[in-house]
N, C-alpha and C positions, 0 to 999 in steps of 0.2 A: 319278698318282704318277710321280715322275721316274724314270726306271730308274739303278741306282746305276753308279759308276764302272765297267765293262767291265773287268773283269782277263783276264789271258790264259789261254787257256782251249783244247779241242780243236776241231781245223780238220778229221781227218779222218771223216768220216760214213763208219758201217761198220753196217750191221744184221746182226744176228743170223745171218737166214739166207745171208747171204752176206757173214762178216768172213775168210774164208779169201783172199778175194784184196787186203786190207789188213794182213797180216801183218807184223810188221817184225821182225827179228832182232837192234835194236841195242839191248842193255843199255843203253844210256846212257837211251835216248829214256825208257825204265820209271825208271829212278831220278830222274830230272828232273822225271817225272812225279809220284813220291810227294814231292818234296821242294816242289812248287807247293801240293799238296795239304795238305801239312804246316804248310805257311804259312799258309796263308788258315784250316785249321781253327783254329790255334792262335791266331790274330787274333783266331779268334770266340769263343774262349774254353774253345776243348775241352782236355782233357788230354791228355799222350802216348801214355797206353795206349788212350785211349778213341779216339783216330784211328787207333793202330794198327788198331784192333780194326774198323774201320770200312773200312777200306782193304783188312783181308781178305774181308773180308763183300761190297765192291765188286770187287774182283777176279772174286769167281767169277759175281755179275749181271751187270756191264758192262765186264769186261777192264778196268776203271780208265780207260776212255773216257767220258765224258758224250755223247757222241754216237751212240750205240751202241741204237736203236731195236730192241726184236724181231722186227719184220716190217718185209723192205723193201718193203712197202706207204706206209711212214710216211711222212706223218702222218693218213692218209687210209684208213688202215688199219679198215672194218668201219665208214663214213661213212653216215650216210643217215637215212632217215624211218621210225616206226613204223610199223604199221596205225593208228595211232588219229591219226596226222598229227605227232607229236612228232620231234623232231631227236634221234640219238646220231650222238656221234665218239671216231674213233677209239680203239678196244682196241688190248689189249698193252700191252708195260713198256718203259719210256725213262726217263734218268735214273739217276744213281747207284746209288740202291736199286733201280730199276727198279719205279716205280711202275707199277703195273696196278688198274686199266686208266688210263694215262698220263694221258687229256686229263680226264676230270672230276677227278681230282686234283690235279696239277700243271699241265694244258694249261689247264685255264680261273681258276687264277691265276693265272699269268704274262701269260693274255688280259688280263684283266679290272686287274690289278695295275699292268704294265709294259706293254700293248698288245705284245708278243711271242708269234706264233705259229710254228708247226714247218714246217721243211721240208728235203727229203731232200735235204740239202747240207753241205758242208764250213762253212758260212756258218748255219747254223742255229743260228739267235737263242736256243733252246732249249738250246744246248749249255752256256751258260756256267753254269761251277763254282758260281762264287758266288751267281748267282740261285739257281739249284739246291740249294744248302744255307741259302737264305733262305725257301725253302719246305720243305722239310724241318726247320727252324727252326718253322715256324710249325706243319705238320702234327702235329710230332710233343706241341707243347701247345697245340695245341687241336681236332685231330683234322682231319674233312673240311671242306675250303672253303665249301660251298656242297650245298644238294641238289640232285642233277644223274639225270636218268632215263637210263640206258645201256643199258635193253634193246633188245632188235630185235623181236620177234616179242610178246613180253609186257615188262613196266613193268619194271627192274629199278633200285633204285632207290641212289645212295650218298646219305646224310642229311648233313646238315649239322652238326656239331657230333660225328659220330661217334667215337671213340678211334681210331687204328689202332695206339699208341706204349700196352701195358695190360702186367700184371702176367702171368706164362704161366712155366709147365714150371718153377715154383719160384722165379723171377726175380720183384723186384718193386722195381727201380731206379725212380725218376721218370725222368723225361728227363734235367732239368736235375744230378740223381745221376748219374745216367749218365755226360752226356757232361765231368763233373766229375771222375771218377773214377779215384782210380791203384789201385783192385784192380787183381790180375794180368789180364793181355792176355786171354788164354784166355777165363778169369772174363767178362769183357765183350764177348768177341766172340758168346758164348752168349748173354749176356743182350741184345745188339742182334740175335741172328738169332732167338730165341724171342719176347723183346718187340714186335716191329717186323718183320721181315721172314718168317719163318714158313713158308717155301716145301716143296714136295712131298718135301725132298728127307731131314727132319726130322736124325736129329744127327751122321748120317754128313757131310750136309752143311755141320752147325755145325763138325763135327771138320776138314774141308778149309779152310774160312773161319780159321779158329784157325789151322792150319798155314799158310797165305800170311800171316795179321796178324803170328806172330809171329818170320816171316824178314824182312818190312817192317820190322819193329822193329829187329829186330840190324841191318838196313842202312841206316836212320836212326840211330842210336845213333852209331856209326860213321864215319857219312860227312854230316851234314846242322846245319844252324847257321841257328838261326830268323832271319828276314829279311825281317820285317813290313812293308806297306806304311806309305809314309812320305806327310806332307802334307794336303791339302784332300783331301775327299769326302762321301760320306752316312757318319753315326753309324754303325757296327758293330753287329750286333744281342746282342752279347756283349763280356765284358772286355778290351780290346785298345789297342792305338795308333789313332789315326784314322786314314783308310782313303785309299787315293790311289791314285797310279800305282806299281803292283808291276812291277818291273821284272827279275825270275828271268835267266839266262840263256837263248840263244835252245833252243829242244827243237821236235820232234814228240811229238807224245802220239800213242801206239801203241791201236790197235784190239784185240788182244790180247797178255795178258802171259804166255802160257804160256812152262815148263819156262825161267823165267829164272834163278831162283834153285836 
């Protein structure tokens, strides 16, 4: 399969446990940031609240970096052979949502899809927005890629066809509702952290997510004017203009976006 157009996307590689020394102080790099993002989601067909609502959600997993692996081990992070002789690779969350464990979700379709693998660099083929929301496209209807064995010590197993995108905590958007959606920001940014992303952190962390979507909001409202890619490319996997060269202003996309707003 061809790999689609290359849109512009993040150059700096910053892991988790060590994004303190890619810090950047400039407001601009953060708005330029959601306003890339803003574009391409709404190319794909999403709504404005439901991007809001996803940008806050992305803030607090990957600083609004696609680059932004959890271990700076990545992508080799937890590599190796069973006892029984089986291969798993690399654990941990990479990726907007920050899929975990990364490579049998996202790493072995991007392999398998586009011939694209990880690597701990500014140049990491991994990083791009748009593949990334092409597989979160697909995960989210139709669940896991593939069944892939990720334990170490005993079989641990992700299935093929499994949900990860299900009904929870009262929410029971489909995707395609979802990411359709102009209920309030708030409203969706709960129903993508309870349906979809679910983390330890339950609704004190939905309540922070919600608070970043909805100052993203007031400053897209504000300051940003949709500015779709124009021209030849691969089909859009949602409602949009066809796909080409996105040509944004030049930016850095920042590693993390704290105490911006």
């Amino acid at each position: 399969m061809a790999l689609p157009t290359e849109l512009p996307e993040a150059k700096q590689y910053a892991p988790h446990d060590g994004y303190r020394v890619a810090v950047s102080s400039n407001t601009n790099n953060l708005h330029d940031n959601l306003e890339y993002m803003a574009n391409i989601l709404t190319w794909m067909g999403w709504s404005f609240n439901a991007i809001c609502a996803a940008l806050g959600c992305w803030r607090v997993e990957c600083y609004l970096n696609p680059n932004v692996p959890q271990y700076s081990q990545f992508p080799n992070y937890r590599t190796g052979t069973t006892s029984s002789g089986a291969t798993y690779k690399a654990w941990g969350g990479f990726g907007m949502p920050h899929w975990t464990q990364w490579y049998p979700k996202f790493g072995v379709w991007a392999e398998e899809k586009y011939g694209l693998t990880g690597t701990a660099s500014n140049d990491n083929p991994l990083r791009n927005f748009y593949v990334q929301m092409l597989y979160h496209e697909f995960e989210c209807k139709n669940g896991i890629y593939k069944d892939y064995n990720y334990g170490i010590s005993t079989p641990r197993w992700y299935r093929a066809g499994t949900k990860t995108w299900y009904s929870n905590h009262g929410y029971s958007y489909s995707w395609d509702d979802w990411k359709t959606s102009k209920n309030g920001i708030t409203e969706l940014t709960n129903a993508y952290y309870w349906e979809y992303e679910r983390s330890v952190g339950g609704q004190t962390s939905a309540d922070n997510r919600a608070n970043y979507a909805n100052n993203y909001a007031a400053y897209l409202r504000n300051n940003w004017t949709y500015d779709p890619p124009t021209g030849g490319g691969p089909t859009p996997p949602g409602p949009g203009p066809e796909p080409g060269d996105y040509k944004p202003r030049n930016f850095i996309i920042i590693a993390k976006a704290a105490n911006l707003f």
